[in-house]
Structures are given as C-alpha cells and as structure tokens.
PDB file of N, CA, C, O and CB in Angstrom:
ATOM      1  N   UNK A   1     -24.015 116.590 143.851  1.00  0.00           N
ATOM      2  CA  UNK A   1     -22.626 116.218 143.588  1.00  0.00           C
ATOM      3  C   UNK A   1     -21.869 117.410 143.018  1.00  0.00           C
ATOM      4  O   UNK A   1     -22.545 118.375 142.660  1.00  0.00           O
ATOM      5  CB  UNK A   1     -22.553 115.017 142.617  1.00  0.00           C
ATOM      6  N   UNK A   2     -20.791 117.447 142.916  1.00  0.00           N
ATOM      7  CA  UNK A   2     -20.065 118.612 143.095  1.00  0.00           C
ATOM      8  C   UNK A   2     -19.397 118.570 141.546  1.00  0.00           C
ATOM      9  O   UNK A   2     -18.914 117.503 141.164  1.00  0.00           O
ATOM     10  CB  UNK A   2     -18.966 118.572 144.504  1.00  0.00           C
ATOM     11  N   UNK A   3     -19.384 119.420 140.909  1.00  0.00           N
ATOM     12  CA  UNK A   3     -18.651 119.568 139.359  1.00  0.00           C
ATOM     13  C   UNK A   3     -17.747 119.641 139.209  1.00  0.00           C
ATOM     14  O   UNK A   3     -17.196 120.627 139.698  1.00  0.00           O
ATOM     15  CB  UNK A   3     -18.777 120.365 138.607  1.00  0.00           C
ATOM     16  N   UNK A   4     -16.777 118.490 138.289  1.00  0.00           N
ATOM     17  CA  UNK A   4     -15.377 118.790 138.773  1.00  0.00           C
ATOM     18  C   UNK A   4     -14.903 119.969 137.595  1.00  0.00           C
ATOM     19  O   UNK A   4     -15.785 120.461 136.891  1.00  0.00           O
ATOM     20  CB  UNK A   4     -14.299 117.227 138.806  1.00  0.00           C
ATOM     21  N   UNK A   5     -13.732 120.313 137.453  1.00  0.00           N
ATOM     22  CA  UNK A   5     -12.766 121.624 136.945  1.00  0.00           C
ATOM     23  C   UNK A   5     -13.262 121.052 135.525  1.00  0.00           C
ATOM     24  O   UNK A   5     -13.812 121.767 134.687  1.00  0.00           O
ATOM     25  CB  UNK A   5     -10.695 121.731 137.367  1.00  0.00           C
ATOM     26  N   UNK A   6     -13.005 119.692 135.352  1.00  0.00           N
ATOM     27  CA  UNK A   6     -13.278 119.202 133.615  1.00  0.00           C
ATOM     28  C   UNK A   6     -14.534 119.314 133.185  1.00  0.00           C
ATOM     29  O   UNK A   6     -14.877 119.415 132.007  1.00  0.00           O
ATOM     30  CB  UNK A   6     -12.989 117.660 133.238  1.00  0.00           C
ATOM     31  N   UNK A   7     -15.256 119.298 134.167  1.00  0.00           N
ATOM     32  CA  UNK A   7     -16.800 119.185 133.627  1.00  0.00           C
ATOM     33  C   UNK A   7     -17.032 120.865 133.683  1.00  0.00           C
ATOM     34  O   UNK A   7     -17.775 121.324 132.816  1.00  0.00           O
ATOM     35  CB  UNK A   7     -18.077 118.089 134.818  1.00  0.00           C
ATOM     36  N   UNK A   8     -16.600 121.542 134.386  1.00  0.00           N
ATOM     37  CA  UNK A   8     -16.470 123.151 134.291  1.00  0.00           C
ATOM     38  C   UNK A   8     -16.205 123.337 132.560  1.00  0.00           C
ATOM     39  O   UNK A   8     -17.066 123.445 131.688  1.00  0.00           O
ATOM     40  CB  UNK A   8     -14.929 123.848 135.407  1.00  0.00           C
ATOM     41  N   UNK A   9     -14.718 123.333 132.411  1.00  0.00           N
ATOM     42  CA  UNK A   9     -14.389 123.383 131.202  1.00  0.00           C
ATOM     43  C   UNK A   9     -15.381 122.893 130.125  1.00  0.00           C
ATOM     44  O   UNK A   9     -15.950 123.697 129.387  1.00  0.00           O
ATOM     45  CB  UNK A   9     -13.290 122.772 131.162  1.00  0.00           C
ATOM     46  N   UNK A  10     -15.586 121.511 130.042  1.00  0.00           N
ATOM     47  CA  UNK A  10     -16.650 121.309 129.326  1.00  0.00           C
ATOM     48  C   UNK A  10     -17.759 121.847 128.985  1.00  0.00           C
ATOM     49  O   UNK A  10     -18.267 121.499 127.919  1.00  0.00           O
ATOM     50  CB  UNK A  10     -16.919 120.652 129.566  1.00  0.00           C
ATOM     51  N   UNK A  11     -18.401 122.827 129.815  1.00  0.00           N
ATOM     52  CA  UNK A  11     -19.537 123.479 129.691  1.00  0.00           C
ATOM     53  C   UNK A  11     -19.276 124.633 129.025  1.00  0.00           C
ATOM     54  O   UNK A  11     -20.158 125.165 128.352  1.00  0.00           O
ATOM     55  CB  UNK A  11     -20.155 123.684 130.844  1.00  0.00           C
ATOM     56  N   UNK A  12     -17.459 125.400 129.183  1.00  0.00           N
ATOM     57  CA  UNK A  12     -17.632 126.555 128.881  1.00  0.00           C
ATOM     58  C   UNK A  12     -17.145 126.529 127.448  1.00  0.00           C
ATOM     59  O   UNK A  12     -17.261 127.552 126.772  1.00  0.00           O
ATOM     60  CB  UNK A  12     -17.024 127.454 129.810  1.00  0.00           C
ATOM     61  N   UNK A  13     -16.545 125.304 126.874  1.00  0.00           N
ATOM     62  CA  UNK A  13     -15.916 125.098 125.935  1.00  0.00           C
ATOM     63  C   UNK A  13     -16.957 123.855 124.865  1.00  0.00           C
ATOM     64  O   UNK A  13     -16.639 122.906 124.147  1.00  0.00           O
ATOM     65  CB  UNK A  13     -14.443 124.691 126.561  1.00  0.00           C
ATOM     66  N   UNK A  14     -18.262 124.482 125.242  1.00  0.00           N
ATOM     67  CA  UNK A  14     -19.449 123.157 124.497  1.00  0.00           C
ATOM     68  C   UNK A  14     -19.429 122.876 122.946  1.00  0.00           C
ATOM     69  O   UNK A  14     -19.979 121.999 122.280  1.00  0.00           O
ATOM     70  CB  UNK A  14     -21.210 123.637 124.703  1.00  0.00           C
ATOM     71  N   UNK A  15     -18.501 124.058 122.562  1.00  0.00           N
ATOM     72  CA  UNK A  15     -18.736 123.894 120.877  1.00  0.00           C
ATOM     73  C   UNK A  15     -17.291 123.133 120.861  1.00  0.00           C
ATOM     74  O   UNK A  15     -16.353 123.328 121.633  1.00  0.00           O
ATOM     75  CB  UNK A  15     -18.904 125.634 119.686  1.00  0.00           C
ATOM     76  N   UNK A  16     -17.358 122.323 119.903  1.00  0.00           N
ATOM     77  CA  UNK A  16     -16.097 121.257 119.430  1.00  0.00           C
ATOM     78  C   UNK A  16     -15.292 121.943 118.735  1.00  0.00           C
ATOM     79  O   UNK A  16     -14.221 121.370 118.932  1.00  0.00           O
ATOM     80  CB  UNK A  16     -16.437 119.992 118.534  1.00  0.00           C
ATOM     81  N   UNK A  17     -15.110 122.743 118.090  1.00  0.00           N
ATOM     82  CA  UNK A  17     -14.538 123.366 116.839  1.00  0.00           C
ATOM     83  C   UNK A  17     -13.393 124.138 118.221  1.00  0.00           C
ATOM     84  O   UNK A  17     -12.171 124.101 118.372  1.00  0.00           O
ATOM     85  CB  UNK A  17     -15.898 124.598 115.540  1.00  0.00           C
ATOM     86  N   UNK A  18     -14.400 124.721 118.945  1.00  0.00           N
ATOM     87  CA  UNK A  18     -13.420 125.440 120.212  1.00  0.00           C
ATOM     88  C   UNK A  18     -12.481 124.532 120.659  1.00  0.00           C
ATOM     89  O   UNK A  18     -11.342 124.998 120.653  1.00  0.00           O
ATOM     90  CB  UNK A  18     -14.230 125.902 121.603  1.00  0.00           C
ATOM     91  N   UNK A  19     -12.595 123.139 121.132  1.00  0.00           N
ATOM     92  CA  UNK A  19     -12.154 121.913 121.993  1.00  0.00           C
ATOM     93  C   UNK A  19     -10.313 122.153 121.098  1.00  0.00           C
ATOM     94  O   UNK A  19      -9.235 122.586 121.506  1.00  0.00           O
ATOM     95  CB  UNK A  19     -13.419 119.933 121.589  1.00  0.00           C
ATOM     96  N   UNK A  20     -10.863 121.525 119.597  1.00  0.00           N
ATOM     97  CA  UNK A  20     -10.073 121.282 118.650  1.00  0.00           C
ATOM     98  C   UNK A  20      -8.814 122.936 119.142  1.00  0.00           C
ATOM     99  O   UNK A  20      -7.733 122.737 119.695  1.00  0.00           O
ATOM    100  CB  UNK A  20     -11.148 121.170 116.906  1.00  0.00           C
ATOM    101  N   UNK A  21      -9.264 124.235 118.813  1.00  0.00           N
ATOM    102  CA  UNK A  21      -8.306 125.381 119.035  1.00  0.00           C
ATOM    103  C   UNK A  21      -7.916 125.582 120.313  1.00  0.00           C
ATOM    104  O   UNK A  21      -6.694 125.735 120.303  1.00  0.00           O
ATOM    105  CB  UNK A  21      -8.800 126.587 118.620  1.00  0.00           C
ATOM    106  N   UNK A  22      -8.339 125.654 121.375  1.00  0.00           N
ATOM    107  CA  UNK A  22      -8.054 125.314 122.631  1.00  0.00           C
ATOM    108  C   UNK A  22      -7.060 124.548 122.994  1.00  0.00           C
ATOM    109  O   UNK A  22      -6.364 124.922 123.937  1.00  0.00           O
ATOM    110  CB  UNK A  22      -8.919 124.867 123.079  1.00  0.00           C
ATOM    111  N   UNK A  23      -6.741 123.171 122.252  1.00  0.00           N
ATOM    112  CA  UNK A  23      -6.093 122.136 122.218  1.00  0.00           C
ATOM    113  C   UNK A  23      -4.259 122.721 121.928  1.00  0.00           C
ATOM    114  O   UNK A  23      -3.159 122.606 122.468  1.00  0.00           O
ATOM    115  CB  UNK A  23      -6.904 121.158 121.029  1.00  0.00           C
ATOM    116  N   UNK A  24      -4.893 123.381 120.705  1.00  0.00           N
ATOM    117  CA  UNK A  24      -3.436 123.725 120.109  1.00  0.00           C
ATOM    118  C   UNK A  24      -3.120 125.119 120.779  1.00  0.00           C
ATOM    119  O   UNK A  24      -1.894 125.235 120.795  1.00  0.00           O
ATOM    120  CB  UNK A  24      -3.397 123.846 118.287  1.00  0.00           C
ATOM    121  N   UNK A  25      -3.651 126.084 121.268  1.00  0.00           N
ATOM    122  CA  UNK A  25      -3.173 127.207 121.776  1.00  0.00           C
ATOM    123  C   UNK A  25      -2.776 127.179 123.220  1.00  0.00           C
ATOM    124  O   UNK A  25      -2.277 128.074 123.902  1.00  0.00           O
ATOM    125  CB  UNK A  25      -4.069 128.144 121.551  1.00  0.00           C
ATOM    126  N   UNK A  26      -3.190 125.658 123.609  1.00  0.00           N
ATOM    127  CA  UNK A  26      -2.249 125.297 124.982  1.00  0.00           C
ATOM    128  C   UNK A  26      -1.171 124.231 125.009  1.00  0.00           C
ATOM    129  O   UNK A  26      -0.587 123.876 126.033  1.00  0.00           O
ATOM    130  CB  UNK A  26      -3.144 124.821 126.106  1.00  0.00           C
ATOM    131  N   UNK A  27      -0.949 123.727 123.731  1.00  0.00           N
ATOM    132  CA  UNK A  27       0.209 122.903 123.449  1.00  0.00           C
ATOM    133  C   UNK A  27      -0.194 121.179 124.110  1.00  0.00           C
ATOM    134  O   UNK A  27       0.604 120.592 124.842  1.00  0.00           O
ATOM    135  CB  UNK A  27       1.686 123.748 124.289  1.00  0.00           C
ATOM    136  N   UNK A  28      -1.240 120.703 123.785  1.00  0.00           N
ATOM    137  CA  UNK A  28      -1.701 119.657 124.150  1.00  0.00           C
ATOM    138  C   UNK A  28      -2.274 118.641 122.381  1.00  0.00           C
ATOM    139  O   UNK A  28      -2.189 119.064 121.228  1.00  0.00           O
ATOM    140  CB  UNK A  28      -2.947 120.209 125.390  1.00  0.00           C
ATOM    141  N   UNK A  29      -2.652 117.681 122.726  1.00  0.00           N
ATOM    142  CA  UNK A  29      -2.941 117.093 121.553  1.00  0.00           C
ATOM    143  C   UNK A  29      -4.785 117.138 121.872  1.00  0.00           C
ATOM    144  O   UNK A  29      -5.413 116.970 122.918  1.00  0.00           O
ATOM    145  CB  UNK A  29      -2.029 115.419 121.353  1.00  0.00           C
ATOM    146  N   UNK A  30      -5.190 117.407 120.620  1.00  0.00           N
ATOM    147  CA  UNK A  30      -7.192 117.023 120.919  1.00  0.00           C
ATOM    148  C   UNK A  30      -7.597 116.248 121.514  1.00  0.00           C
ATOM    149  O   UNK A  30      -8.517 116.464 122.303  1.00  0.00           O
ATOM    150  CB  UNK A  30      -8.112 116.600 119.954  1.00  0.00           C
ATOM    151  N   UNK A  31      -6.989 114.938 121.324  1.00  0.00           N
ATOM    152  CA  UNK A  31      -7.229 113.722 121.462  1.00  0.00           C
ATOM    153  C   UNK A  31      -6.987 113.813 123.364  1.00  0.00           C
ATOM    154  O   UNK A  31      -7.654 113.198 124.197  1.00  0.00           O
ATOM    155  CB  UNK A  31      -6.142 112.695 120.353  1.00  0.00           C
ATOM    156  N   UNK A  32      -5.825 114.781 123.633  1.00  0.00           N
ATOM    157  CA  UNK A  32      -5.528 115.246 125.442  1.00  0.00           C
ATOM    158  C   UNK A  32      -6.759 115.460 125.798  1.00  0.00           C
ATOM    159  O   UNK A  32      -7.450 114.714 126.492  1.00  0.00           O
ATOM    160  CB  UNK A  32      -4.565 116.753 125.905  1.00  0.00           C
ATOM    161  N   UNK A  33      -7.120 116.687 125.240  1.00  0.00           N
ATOM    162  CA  UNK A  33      -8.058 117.623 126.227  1.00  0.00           C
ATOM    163  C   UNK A  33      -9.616 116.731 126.037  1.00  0.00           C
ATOM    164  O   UNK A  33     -10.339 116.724 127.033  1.00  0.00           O
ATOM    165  CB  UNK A  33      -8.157 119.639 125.553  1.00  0.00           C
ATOM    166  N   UNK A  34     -10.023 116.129 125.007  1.00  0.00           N
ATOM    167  CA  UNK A  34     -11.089 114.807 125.161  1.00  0.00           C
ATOM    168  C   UNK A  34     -10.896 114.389 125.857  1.00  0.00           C
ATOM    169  O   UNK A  34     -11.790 114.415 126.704  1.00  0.00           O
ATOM    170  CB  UNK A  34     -11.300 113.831 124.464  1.00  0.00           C
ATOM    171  N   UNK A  35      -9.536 113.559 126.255  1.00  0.00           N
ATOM    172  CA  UNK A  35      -9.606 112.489 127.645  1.00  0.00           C
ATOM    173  C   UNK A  35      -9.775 113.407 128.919  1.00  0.00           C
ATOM    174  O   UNK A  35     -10.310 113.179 130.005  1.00  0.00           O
ATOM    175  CB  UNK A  35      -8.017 111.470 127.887  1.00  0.00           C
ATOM    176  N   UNK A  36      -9.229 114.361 128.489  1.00  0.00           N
ATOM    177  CA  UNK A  36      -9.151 114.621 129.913  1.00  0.00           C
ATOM    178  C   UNK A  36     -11.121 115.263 130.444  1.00  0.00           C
ATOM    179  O   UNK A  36     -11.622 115.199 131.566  1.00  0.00           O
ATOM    180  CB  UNK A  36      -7.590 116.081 130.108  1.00  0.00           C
ATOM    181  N   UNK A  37     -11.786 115.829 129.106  1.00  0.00           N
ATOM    182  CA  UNK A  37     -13.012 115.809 129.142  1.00  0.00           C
ATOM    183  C   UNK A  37     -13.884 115.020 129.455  1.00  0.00           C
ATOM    184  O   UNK A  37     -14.896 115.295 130.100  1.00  0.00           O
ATOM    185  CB  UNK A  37     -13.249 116.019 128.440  1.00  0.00           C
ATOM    186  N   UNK A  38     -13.435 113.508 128.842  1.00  0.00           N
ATOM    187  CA  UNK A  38     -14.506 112.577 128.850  1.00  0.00           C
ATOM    188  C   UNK A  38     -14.513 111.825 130.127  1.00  0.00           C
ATOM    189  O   UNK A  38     -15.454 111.168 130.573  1.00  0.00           O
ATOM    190  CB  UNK A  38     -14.420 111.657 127.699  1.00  0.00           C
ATOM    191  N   UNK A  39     -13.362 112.002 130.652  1.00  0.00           N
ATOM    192  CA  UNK A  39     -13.284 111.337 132.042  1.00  0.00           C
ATOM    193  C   UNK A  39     -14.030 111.965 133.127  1.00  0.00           C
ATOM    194  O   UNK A  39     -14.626 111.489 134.092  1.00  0.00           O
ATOM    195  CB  UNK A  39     -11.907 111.274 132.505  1.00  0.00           C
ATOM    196  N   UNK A  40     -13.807 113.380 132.643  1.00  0.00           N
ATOM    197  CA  UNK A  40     -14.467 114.467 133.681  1.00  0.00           C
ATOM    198  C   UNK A  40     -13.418 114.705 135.096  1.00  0.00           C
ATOM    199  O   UNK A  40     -13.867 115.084 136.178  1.00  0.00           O
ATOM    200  CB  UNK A  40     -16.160 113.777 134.260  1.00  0.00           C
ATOM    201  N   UNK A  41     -11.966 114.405 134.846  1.00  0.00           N
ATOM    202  CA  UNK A  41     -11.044 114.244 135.748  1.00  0.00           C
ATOM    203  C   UNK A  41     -10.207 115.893 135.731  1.00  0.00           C
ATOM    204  O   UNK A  41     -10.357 116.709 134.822  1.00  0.00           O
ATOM    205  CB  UNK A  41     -10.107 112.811 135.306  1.00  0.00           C
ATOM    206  N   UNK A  42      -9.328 116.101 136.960  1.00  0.00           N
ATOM    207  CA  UNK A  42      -9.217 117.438 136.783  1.00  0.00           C
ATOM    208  C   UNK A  42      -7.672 116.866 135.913  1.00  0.00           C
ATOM    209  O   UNK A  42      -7.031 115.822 136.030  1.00  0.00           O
ATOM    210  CB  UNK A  42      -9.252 118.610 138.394  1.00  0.00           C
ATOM    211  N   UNK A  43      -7.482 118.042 135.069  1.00  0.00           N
ATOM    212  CA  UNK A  43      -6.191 117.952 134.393  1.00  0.00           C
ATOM    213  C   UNK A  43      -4.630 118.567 134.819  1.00  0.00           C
ATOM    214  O   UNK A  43      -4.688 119.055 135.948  1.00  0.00           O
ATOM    215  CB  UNK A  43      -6.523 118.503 133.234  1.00  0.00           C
ATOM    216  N   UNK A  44      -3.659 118.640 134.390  1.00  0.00           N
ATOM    217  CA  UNK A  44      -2.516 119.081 135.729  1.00  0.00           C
ATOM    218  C   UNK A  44      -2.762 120.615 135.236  1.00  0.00           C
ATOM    219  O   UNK A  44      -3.187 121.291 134.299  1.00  0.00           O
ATOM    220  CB  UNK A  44      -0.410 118.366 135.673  1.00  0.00           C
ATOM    221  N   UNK A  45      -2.102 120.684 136.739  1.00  0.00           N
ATOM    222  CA  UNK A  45      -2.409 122.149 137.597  1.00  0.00           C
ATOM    223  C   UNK A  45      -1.234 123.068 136.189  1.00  0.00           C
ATOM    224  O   UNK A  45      -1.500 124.256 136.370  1.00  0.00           O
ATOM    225  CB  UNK A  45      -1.557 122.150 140.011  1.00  0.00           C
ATOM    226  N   UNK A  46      -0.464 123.011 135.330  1.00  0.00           N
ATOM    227  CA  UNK A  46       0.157 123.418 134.858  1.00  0.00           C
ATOM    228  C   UNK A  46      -0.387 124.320 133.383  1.00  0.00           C
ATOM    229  O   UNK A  46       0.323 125.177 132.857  1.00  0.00           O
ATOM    230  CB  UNK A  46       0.906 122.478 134.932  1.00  0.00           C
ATOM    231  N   UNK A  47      -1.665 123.960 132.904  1.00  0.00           N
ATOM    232  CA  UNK A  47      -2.404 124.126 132.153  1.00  0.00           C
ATOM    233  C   UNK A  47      -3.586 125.021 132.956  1.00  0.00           C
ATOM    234  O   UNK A  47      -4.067 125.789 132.123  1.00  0.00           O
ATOM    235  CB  UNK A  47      -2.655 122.873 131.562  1.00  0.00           C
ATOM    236  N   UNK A  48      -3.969 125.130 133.735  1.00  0.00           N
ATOM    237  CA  UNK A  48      -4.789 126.263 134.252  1.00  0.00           C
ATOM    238  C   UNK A  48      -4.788 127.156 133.785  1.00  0.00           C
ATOM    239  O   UNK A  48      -5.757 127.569 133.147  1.00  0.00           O
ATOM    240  CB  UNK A  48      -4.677 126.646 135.224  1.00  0.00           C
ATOM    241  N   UNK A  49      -3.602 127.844 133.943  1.00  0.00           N
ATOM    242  CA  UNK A  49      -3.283 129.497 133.545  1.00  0.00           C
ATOM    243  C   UNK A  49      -3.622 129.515 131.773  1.00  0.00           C
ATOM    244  O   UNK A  49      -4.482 129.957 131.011  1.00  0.00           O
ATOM    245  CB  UNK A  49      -1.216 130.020 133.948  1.00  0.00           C
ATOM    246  N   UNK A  50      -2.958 129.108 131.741  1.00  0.00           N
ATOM    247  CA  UNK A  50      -3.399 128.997 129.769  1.00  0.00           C
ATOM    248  C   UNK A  50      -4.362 128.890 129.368  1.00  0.00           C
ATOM    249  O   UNK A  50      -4.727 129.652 128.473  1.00  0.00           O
ATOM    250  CB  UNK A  50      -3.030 127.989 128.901  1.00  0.00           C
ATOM    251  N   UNK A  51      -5.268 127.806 129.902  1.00  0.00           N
ATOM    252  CA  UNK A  51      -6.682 127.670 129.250  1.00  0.00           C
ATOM    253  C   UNK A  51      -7.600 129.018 129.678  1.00  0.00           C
ATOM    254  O   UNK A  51      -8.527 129.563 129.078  1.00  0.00           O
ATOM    255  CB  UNK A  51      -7.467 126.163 129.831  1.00  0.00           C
ATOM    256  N   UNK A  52      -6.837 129.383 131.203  1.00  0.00           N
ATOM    257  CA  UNK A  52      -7.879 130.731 131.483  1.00  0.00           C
ATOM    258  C   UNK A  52      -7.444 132.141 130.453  1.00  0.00           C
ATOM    259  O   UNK A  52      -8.206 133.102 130.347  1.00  0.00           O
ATOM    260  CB  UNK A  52      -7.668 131.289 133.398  1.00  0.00           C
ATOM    261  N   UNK A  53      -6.428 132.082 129.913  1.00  0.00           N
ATOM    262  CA  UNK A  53      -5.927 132.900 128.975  1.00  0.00           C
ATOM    263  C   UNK A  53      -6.662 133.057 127.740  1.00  0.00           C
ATOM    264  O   UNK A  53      -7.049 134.087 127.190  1.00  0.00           O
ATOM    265  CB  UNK A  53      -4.743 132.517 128.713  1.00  0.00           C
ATOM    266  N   UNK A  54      -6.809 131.567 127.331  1.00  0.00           N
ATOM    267  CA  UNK A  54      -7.456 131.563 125.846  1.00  0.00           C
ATOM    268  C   UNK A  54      -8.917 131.778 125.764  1.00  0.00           C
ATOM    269  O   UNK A  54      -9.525 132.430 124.915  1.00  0.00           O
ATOM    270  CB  UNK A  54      -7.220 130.212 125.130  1.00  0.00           C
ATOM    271  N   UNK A  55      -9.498 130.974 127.021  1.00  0.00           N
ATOM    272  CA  UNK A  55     -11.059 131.093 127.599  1.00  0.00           C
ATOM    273  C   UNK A  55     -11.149 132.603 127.779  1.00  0.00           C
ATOM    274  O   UNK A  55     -12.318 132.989 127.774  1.00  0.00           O
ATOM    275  CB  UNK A  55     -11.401 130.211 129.196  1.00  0.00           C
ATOM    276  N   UNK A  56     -10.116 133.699 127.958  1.00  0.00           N
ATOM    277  CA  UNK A  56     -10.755 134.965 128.821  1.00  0.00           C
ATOM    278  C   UNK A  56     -11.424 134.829 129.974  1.00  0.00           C
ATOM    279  O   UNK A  56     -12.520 135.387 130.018  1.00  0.00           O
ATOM    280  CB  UNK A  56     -11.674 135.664 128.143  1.00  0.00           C
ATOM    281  N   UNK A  57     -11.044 134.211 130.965  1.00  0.00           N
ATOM    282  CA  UNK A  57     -11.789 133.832 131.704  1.00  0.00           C
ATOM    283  C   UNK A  57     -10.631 133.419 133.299  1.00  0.00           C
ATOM    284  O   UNK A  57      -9.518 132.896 133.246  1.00  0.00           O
ATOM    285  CB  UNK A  57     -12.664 132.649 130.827  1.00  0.00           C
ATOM    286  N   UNK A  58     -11.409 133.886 134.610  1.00  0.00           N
ATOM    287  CA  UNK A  58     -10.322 133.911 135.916  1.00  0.00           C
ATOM    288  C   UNK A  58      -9.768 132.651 136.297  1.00  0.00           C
ATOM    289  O   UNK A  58     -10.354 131.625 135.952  1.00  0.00           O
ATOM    290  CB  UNK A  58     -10.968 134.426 137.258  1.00  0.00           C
ATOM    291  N   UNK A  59      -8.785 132.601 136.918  1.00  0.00           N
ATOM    292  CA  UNK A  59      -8.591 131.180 137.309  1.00  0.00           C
ATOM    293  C   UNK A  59     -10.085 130.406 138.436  1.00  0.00           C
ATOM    294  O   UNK A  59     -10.553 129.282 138.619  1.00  0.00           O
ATOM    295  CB  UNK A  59      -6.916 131.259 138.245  1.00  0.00           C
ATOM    296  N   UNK A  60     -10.384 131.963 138.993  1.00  0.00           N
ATOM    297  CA  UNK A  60     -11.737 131.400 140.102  1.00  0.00           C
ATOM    298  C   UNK A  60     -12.350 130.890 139.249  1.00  0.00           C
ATOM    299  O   UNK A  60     -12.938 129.928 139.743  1.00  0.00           O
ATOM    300  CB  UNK A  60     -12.783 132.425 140.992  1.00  0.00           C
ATOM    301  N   UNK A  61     -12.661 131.029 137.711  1.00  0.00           N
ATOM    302  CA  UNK A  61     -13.932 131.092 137.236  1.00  0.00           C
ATOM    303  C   UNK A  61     -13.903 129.166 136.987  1.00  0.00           C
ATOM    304  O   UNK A  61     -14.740 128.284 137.181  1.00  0.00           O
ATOM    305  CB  UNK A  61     -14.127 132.360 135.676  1.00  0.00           C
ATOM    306  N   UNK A  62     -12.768 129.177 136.576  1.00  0.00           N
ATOM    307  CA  UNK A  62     -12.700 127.619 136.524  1.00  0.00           C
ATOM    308  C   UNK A  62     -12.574 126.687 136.810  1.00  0.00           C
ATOM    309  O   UNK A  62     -12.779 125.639 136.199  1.00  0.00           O
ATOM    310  CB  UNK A  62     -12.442 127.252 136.262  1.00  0.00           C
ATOM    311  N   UNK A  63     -12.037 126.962 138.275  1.00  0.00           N
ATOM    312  CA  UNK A  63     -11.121 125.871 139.471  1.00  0.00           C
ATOM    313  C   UNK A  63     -12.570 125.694 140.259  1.00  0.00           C
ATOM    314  O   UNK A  63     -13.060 124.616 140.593  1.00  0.00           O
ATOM    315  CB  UNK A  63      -9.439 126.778 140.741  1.00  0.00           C
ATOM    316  N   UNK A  64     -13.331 127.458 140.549  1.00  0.00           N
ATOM    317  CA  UNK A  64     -14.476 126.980 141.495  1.00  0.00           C
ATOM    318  C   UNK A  64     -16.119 127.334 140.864  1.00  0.00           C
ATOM    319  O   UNK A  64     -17.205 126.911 141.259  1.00  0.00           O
ATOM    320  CB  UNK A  64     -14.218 127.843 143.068  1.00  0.00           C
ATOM    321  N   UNK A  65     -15.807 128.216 139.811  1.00  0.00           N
ATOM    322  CA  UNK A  65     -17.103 128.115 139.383  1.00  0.00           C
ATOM    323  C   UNK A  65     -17.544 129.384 139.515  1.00  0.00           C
ATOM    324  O   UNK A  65     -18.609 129.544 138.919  1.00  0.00           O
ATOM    325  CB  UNK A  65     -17.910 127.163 140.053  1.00  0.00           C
ATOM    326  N   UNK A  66     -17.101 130.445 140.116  1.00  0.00           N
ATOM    327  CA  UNK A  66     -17.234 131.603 141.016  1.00  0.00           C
ATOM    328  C   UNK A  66     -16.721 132.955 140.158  1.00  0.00           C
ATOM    329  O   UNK A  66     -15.589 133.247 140.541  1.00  0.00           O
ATOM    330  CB  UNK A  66     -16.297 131.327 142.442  1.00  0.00           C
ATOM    331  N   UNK A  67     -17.050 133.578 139.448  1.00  0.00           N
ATOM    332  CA  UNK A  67     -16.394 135.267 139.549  1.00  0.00           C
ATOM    333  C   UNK A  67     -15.598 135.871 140.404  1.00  0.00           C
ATOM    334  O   UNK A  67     -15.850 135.493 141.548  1.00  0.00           O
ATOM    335  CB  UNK A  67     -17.258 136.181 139.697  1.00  0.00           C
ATOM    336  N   UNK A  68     -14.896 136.509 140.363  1.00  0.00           N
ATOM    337  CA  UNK A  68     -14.103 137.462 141.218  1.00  0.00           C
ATOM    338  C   UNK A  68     -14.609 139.424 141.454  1.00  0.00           C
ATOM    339  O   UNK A  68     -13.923 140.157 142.166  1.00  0.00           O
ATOM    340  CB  UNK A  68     -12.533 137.303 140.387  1.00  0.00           C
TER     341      UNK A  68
END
C-alpha cells in the first residue's frame, strides 16, 4: 500500500515537541496538524512549501518520498 504525504510527514516529524513547533511556524493550530496526522489524509496543497521550509527538506522529498 502506498504512503500517503501525512504518513510521510509523520515519520519525518516523529518527535512531538517538533509536531507542537512545526504547527506554529506554519500558522496552523496543533490540534490541525494531529488531525491532519492521525487521519493520515493529505493536507491542502497550500502548506507544502512551508512545512518543506521548516523540515529543510524538498518538496520531492515529501509529496513522493524521493530526493532530488
């Protein structure tokens, strides 16, 4: 079965303390980026760029899993 973008995130973001700063340095509430974790659903396309900002990390790295 195929991993979605949230369950990506989830893996790269495994420590909670991260979840919590992550949250606020993309202008979302904690309680957001949990749901949008726990569902394992992809989150809007508008937040990509940001989380790959704060992660250090490519947009490939998170949409497909892949390096550039």
């Amino acid at each position: 079965n195929e991993m979605t973008i949230a369950n990506r995130l989830n893996e790269l973001i495994a420590e909670k303390e991260y979840k919590k700063e992550l949250a606020e340095r993309i202008g979302v509430a904690a309680s957001t980026l949990n749901t949008w974790l726990s569902r394992g659903e992809d989150f809007p396309a508008q937040y990509v760029i940001p989380i790959c900002g704060v992660l250090g990390i490519s947009a490939e790295k998170l949409l497909e899993g892949r390096d550039v």
